[in-house]
C-alpha positions as CSV (number, residue, x, y, z in Angstrom):
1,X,194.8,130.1,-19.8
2,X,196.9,129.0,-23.0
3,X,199.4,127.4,-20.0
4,X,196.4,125.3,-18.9
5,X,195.5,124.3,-22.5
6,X,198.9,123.2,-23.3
7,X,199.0,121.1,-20.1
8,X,195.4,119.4,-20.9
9,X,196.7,118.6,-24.2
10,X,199.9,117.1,-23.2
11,X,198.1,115.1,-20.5
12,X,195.6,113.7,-23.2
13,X,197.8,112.8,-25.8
14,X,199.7,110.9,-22.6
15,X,196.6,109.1,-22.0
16,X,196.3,108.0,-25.7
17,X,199.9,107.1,-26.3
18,X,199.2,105.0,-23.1
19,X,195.8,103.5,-24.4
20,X,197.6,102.3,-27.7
21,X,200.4,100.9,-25.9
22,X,198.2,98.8,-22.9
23,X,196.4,96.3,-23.9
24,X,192.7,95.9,-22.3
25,X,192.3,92.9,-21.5
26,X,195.1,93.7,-17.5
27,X,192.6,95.0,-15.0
28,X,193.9,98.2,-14.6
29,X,194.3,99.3,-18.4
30,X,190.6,100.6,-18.7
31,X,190.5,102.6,-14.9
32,X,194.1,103.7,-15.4
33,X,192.9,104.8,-19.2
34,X,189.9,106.6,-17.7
35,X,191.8,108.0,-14.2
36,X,194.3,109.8,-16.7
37,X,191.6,111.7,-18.9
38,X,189.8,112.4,-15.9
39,X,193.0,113.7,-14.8
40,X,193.5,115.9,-17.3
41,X,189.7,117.2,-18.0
42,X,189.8,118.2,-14.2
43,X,193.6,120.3,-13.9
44,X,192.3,122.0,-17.3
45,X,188.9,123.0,-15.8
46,X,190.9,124.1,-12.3
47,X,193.2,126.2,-14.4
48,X,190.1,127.6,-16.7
49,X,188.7,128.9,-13.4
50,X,191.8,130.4,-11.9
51,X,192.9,132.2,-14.9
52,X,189.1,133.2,-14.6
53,X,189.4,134.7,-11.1
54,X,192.8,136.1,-11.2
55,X,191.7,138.5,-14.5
56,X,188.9,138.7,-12.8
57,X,191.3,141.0,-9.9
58,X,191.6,144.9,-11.1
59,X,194.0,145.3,-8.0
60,X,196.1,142.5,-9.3
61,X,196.1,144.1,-12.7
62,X,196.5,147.7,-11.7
63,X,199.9,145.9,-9.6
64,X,201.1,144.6,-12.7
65,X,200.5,148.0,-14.5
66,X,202.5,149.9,-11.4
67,X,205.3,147.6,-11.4
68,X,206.0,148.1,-15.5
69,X,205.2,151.7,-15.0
70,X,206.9,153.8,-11.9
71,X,205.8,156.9,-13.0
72,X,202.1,156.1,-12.6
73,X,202.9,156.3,-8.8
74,X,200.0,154.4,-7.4
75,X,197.8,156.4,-9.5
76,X,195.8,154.2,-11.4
77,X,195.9,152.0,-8.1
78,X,194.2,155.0,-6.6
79,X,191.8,155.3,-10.0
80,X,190.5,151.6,-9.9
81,X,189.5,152.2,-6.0
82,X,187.7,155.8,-7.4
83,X,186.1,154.2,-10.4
84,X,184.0,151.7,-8.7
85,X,182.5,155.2,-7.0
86,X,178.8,156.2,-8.3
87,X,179.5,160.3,-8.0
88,X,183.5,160.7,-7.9
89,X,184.4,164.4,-7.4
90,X,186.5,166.9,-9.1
91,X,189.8,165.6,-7.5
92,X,188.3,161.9,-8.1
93,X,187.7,162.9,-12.0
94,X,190.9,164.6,-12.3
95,X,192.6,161.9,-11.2
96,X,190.7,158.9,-13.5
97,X,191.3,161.3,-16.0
98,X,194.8,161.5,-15.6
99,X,195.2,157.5,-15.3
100,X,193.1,157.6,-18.5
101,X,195.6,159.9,-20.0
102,X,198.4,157.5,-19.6
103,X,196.9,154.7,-20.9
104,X,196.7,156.4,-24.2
105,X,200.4,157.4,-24.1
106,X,201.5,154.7,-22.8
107,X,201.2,150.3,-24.0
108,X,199.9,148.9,-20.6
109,X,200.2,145.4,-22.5
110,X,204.1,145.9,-21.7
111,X,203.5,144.4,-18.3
112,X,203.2,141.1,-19.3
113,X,206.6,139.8,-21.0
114,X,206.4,139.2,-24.9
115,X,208.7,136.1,-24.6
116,X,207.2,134.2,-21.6
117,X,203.6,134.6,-24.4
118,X,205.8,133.4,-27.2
119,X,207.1,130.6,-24.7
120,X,203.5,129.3,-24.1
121,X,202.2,130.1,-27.5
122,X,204.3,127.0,-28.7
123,X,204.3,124.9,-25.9
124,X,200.4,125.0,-26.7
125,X,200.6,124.4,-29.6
126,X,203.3,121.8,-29.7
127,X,201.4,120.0,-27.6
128,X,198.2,120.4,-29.5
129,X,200.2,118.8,-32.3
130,X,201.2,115.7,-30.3
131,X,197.8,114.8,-29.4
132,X,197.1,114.6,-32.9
133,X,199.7,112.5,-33.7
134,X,199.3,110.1,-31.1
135,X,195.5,109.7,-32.4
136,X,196.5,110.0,-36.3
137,X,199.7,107.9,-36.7
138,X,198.2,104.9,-34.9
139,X,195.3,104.6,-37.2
140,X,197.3,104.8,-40.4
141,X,200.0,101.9,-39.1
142,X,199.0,98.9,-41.9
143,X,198.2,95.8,-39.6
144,X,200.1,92.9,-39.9
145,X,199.1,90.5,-42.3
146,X,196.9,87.8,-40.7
147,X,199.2,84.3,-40.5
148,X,197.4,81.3,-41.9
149,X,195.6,79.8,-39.0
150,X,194.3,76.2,-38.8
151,X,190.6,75.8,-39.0
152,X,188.5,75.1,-36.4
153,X,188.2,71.7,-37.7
154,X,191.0,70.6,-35.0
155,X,189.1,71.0,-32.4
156,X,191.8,73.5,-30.8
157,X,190.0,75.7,-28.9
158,X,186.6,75.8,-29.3
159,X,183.9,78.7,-29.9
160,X,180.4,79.5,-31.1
161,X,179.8,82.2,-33.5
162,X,176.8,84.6,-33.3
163,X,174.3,85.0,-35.6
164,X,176.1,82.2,-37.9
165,X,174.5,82.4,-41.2
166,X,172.0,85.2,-41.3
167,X,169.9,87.5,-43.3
168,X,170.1,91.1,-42.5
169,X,168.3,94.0,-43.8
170,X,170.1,96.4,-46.3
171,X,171.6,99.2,-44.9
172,X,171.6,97.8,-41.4
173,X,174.5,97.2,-39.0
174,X,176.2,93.2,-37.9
175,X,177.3,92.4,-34.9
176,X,179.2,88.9,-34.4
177,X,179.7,87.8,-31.0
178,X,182.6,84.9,-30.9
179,X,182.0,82.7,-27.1
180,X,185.5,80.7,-26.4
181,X,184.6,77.5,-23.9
182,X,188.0,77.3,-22.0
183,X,191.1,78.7,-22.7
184,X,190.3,82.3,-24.1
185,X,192.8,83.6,-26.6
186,X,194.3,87.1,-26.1
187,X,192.6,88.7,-29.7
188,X,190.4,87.9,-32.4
189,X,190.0,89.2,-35.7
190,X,187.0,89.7,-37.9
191,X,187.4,88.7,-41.3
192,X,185.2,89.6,-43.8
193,X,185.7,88.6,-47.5
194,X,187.0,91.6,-49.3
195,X,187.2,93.7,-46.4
196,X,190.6,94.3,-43.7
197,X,190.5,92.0,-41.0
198,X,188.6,93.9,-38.2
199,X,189.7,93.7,-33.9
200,X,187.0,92.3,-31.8
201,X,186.7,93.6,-28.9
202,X,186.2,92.0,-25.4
203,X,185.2,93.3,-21.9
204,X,187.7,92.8,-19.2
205,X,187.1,88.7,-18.4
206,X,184.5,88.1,-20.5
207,X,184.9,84.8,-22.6
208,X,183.1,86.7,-25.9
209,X,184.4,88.9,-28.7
210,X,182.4,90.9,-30.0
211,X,182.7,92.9,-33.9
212,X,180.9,95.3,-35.3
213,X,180.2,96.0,-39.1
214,X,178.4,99.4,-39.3
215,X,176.2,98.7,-42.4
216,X,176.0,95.5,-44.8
217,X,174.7,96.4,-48.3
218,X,175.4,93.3,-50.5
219,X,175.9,89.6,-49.3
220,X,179.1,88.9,-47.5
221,X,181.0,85.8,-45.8
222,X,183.0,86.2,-42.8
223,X,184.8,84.0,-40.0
224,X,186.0,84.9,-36.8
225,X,190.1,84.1,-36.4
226,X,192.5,84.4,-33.5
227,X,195.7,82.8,-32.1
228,X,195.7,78.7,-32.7
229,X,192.2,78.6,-34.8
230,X,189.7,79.8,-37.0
231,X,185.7,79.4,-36.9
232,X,183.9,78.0,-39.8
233,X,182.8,80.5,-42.6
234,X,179.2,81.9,-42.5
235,X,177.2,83.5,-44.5
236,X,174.8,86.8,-44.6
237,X,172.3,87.1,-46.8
238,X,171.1,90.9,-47.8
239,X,167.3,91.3,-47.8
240,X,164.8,94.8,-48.2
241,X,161.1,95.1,-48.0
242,X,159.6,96.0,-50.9
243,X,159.4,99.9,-51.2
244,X,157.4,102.7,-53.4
245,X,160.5,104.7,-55.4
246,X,158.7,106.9,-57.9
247,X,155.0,107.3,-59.2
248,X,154.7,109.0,-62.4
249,X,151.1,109.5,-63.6
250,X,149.8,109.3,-66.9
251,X,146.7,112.2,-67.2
252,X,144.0,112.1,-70.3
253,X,141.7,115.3,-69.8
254,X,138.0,115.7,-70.4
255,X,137.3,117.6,-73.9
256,X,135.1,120.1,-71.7
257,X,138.5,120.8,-69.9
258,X,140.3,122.1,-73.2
259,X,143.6,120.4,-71.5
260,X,146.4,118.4,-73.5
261,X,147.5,115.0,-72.4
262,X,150.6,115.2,-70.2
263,X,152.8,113.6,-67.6
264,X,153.1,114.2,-64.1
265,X,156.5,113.3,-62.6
266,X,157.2,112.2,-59.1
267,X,154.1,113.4,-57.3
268,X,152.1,111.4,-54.2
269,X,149.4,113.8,-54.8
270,X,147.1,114.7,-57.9
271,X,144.5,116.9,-58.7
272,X,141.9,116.1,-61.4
273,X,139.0,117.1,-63.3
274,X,136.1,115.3,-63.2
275,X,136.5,112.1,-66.1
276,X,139.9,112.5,-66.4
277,X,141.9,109.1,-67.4
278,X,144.6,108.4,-64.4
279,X,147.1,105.5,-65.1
280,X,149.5,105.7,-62.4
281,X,153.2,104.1,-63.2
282,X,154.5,102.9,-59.7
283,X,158.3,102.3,-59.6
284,X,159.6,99.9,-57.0
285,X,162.3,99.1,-55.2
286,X,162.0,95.1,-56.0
287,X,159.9,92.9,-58.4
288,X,156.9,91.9,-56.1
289,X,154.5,89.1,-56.2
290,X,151.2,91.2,-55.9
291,X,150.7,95.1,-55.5
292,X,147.7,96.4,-54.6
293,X,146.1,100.0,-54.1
294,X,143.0,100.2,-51.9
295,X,140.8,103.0,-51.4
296,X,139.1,104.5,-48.3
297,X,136.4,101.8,-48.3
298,X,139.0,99.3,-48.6
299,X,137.9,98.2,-52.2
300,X,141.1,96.2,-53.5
301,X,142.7,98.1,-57.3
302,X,145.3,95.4,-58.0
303,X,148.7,96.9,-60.5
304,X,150.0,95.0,-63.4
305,X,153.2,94.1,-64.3
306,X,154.9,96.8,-66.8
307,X,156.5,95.4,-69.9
308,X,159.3,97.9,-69.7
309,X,161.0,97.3,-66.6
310,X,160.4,94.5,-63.5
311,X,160.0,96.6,-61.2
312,X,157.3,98.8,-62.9
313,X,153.5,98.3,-61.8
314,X,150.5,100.0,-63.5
315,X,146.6,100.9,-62.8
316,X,144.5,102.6,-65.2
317,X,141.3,104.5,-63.7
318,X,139.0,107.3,-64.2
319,X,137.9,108.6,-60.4
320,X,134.7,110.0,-59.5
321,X,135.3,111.6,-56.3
322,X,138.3,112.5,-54.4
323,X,140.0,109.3,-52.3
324,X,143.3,108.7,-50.4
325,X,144.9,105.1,-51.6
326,X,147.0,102.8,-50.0
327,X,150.0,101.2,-51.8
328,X,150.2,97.4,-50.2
329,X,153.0,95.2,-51.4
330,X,154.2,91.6,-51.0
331,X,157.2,90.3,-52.6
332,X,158.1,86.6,-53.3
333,X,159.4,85.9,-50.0
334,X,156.1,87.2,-47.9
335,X,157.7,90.7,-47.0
336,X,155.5,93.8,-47.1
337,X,156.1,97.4,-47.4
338,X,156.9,98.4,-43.8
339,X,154.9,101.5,-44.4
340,X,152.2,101.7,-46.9
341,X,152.6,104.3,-49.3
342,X,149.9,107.1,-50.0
343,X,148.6,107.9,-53.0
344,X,146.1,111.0,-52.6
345,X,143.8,111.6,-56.2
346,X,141.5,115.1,-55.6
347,X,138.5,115.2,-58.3
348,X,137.8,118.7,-59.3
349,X,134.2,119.0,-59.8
350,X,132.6,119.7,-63.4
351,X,130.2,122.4,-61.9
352,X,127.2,123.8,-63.9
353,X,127.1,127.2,-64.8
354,X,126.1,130.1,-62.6
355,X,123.7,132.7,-63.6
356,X,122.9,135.9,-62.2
357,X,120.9,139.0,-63.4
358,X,121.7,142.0,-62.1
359,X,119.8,144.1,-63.9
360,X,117.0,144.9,-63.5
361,X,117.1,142.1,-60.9
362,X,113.3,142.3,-60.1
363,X,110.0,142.7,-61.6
364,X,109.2,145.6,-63.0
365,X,106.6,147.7,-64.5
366,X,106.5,148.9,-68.7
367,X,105.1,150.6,-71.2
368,X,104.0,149.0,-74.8
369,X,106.8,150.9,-76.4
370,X,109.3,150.6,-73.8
371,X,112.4,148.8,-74.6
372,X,113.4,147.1,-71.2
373,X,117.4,146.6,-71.0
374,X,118.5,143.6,-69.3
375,X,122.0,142.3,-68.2
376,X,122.8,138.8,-67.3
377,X,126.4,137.7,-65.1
378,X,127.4,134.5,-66.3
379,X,130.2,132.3,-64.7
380,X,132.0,128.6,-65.5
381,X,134.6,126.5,-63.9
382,X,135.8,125.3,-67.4
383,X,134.1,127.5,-70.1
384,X,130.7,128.7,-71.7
385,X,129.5,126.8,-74.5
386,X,126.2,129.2,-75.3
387,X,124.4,131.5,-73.6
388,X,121.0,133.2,-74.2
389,X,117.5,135.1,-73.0
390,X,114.2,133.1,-73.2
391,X,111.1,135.3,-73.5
392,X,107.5,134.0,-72.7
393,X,105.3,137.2,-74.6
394,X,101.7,137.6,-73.2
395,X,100.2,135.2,-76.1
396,X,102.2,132.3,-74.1
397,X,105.0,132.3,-77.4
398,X,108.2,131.2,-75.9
399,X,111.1,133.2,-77.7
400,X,114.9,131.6,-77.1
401,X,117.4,134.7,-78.1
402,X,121.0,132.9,-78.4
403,X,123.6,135.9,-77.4
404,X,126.2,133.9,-78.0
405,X,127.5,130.2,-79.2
406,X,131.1,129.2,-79.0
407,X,132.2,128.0,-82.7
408,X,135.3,126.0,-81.0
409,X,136.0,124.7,-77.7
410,X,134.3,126.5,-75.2
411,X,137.0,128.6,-73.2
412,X,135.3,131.6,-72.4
413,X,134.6,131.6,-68.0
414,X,132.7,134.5,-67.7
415,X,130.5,137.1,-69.6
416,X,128.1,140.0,-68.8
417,X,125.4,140.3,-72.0
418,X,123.2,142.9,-72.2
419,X,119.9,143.5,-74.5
420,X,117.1,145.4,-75.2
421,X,113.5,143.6,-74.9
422,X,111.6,145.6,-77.9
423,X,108.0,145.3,-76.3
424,X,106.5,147.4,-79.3
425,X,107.9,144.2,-81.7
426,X,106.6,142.1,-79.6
427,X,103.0,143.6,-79.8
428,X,102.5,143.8,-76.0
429,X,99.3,145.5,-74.7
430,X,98.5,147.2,-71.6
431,X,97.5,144.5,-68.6
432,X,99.6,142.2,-69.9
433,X,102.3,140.0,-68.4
434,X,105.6,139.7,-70.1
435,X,107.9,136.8,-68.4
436,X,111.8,136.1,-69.2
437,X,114.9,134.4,-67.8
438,X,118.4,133.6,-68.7
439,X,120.2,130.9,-69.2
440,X,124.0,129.4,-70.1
441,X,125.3,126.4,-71.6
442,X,128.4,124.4,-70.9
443,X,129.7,121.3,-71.6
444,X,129.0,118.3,-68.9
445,X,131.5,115.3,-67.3
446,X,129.2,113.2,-69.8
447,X,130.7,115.3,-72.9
448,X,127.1,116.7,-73.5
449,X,125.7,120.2,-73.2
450,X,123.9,121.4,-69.9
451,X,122.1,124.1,-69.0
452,X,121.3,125.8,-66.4
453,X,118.8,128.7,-66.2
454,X,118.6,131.6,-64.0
455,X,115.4,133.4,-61.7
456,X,112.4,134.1,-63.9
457,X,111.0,137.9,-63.7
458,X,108.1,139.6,-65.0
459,X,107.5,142.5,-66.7
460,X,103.8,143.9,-66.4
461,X,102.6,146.2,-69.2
462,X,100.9,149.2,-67.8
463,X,99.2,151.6,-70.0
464,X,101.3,154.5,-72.1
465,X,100.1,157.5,-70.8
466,X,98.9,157.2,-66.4
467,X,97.6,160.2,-65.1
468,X,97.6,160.4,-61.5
469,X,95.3,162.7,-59.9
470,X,94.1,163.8,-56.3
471,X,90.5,162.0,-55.9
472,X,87.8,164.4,-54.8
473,X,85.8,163.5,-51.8
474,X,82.9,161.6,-52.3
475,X,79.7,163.0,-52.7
476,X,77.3,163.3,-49.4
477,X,75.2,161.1,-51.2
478,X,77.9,157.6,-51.8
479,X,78.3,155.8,-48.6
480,X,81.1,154.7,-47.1
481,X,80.9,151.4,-47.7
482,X,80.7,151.2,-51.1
483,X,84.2,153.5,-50.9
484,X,85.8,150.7,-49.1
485,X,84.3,148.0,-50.8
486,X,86.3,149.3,-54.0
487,X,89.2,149.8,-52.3
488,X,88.8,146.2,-51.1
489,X,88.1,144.9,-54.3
490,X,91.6,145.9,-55.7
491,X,93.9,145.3,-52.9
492,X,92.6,141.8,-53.6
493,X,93.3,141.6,-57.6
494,X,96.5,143.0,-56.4
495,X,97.7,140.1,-53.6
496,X,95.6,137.7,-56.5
497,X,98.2,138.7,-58.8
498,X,101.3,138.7,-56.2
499,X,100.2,135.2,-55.4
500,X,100.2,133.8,-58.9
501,X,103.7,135.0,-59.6
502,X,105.2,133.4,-56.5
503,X,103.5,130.3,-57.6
504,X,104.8,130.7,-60.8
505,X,108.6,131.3,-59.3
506,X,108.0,128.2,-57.0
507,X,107.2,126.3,-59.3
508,X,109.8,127.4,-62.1
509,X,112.6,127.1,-59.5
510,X,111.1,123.5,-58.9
511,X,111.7,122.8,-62.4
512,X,114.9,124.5,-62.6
């Protein structure tokens, strides 16, 4: 295998030495090029696969073993025929084993010679090292420096240059195509100002040259030159759309969100609360003639012109609700941003505050002297400014209990109050109807306080002491009907009373 390396290397450093000496433009320097490396691609791929199959041979090994080693005396001949048996017997086993046993004793590598490895070791790699020469050394041979030529103003031989004076994107490749009419010279250059003079390449009888310049980043001048003339100079002018670099963004919080002015660096998306103060700082690639943001209903946000830098553009805003922008720009010239840039602004919501009661969490039934505990669960997004009880007592005298009233800026999210509804203070008396709710505070997009107030429940004053007794049966003498007429009677005060407090619920959550 190393043998067929060495020989593929050879043969392609061959070809190369060859394709540096011929020149292209004889019909057979190309083919015979191409027949050599095809050449040499298909003898190492032949040898690959014979070096492949010969390994490949155990017999053929074992052979080479038996010839370095007498005293094996066909034995591991015998042991490779064995060991492609499922089940060997005893004298089968014995005998692998045996053939084993030598192996261990014994350097089986022996049977291929140590100097015929060294031999091909450094053909392979002494030809390894000419192919890399004849690749290197060529490209690092200086050029000969260009003669003066006369101009194409003689008329000598006469050409037309491809694309002439251009304008090419920055970053993009050039490619000058030279047409001779006539006699066709056997090379031309490509000469670029500040740049070595670059070989054009033609295609077997073809009357054009073409060159190649992989990228242009800054304007240029060139001309084409070859034996007996020199085409006019042109000129290439570098261009770029306009382009978003960088947007920085410029963020005045809300006082309800207790936040600190800052600066956002390099970000495409943003989110906001609700009434924050946005100025976005667009950097460009390119001063521009207009730049222009629009939203998802195409409404047109025109930037301004920074006074730091030319390429800087500004837009102050304050966002209601969350939109995707497009960056649009035009520079002097008509060219737009290939690809419009997004700019994506998500509005946080200022919501109100959310109340809960979980305790008792229904209507319930008291004493005059009870005192009724009651716990509120109180939640903001941004912070709870006050929060309280309101108390209607059964002489309609609305009470408002303030639990608690932030003296700075409201930070605190959640709370759990509890308190004790004194019913004795509040001079309740049996029959009566004591309703109460909770409610929180926070601070609104506006800068003002809400509120928002939680389910109203009832508390219905029974009387102190309730004895409950098993009724007698009616006497012989009261009739039925007056029994059930009774029993009527209050099952209808009862649903009379249900009714008015889901009425009263209705309508409080109406006004909520």
């Amino acid at each position: 295998l190393v043998g067929g390396l060495a020989v593929c290397w050879a043969a392609f450093a061959v070809a190369v030495v060859l394709t540096n000496r011929t020149t292209l433009d004889g019909p057979f320097g190309l083919p015979m090029v191409a027949a050599l490396a095809g050449l040499a691609i298909l003898a190492g791929w032949s040898w690959w696969l014979a070096t492949r199959r010969v390994a490949a041979d155990q017999q053929w090994v074992a052979r080479r073993i038996e010839a370095k080693h007498p005293d094996l005396s066909a034995m591991l001949l015998t042991a490779v025929d064995y060991g492609a048996t499922s089940s060997p017997g005893f004298l089968q086993a014995s005998l692998l084993e045996s053939a084993v046993a030598h192996g261990r004793s014994h350097d089986w590598r022996e049977a291929v010679p140590r100097a015929g490895l060294r031999a091909v070791h450094t053909l392979h790699a002494a030809a390894f090292v000419a192919l890399i020469a004849a690749i290197v050394v060529p490209a690092l041979r200086t050029p000969p420096a260009t003669s003066p030529l006369s101009p194409f103003a003689d008329g000598s031989i006469p050409v037309t240059i491809e694309p002439g004076n251009a304008e090419v994107e920055r970053g993009n490749a050039l490619v000058v195509i030279a047409q001779f009419a006539g006699t066709v010279p056997a090379e031309a250059n490509l000469v670029v100002e500040g740049v070595k003079p670059r070989a054009m390449v033609r295609n077997l009888d073809d009357p054009k040259f073409a060159g190649y310049l992989p990228a242009v980043d800054a304007d240029l001048t060139y001309r084409v030159e070859f034996p007996g003339g020199a085409s006019e100079t042109y000129r290439v002018t570098v261009f770029e759309h306009p382009e978003l670099r960088r947007v920085n963004a410029r963020l005045v919080f809300p006082a309800y969100a207790n936040q600190p002015p800052k600066t956002a660096e390099d970000v495409r998306t943003l989110t906001v609360p609700e009434g924050t103060e946005l100025t976005l700082v667009c950097q460009l690639s390119k001063p521009v003639a207009q730049a222009k943001l629009f939203d998802e209903q195409k409404q047109e946000l025109p930037l301004t012109l920074d006074d730091s830098s030319a390429t800087t553009y500004t837009l102050a805003m304050t966002p209601k609700v969350t939109q995707r922008y497009k960056l649009h720009l035009t520079d002097a010239d008509g060219r737009t941003n290939k690809l419009p840039a997004d700019i994506v602004v998500r509005i946080t919501p200022n919501l109100p505050p959310v109340v809960a009661v979980p305790r008792p969490g229904r209507d319930t039934r008291v004493s005059p002297l009870e005192e009724l505990p009651v716990k509120a669960d109180l939640k903001d997004d941004f912070g709870l400014a006050r929060y309280g009880l309101s108390v209607t007592t059964p002489d309609q005298t609305s009470r408002e209990i303030v639990l608690h009233e932030a003296a700075g800026p409201a930070t605190l999210k959640k709370a759990q109050p509890d308190h004790l509804l004194d019913l004795e203070a509040m001079k309740a008396q049996p029959d009566q109807v004591l309703a109460y709710y909770f409610w929180a505070e926070d601070i609104g997009p506006d800068g003002q306080r809400r509120r928002t107030s939680g389910d109203l429940f009832f508390a219905e004053v029974r009387h102190f002491e309730e004895i409950f007794r098993q009724g007698e049966p009616p006497a012989a003498s009261e009739s039925d009907q007056e029994q059930q007429q009774q029993n009527g009677n209050a099952q209808q005060a009862e649903q009379l009373a249900e009714l008015q407090k889901q009425i009263v619920n209705a309508t409080w959550k109406l006004i909520r």
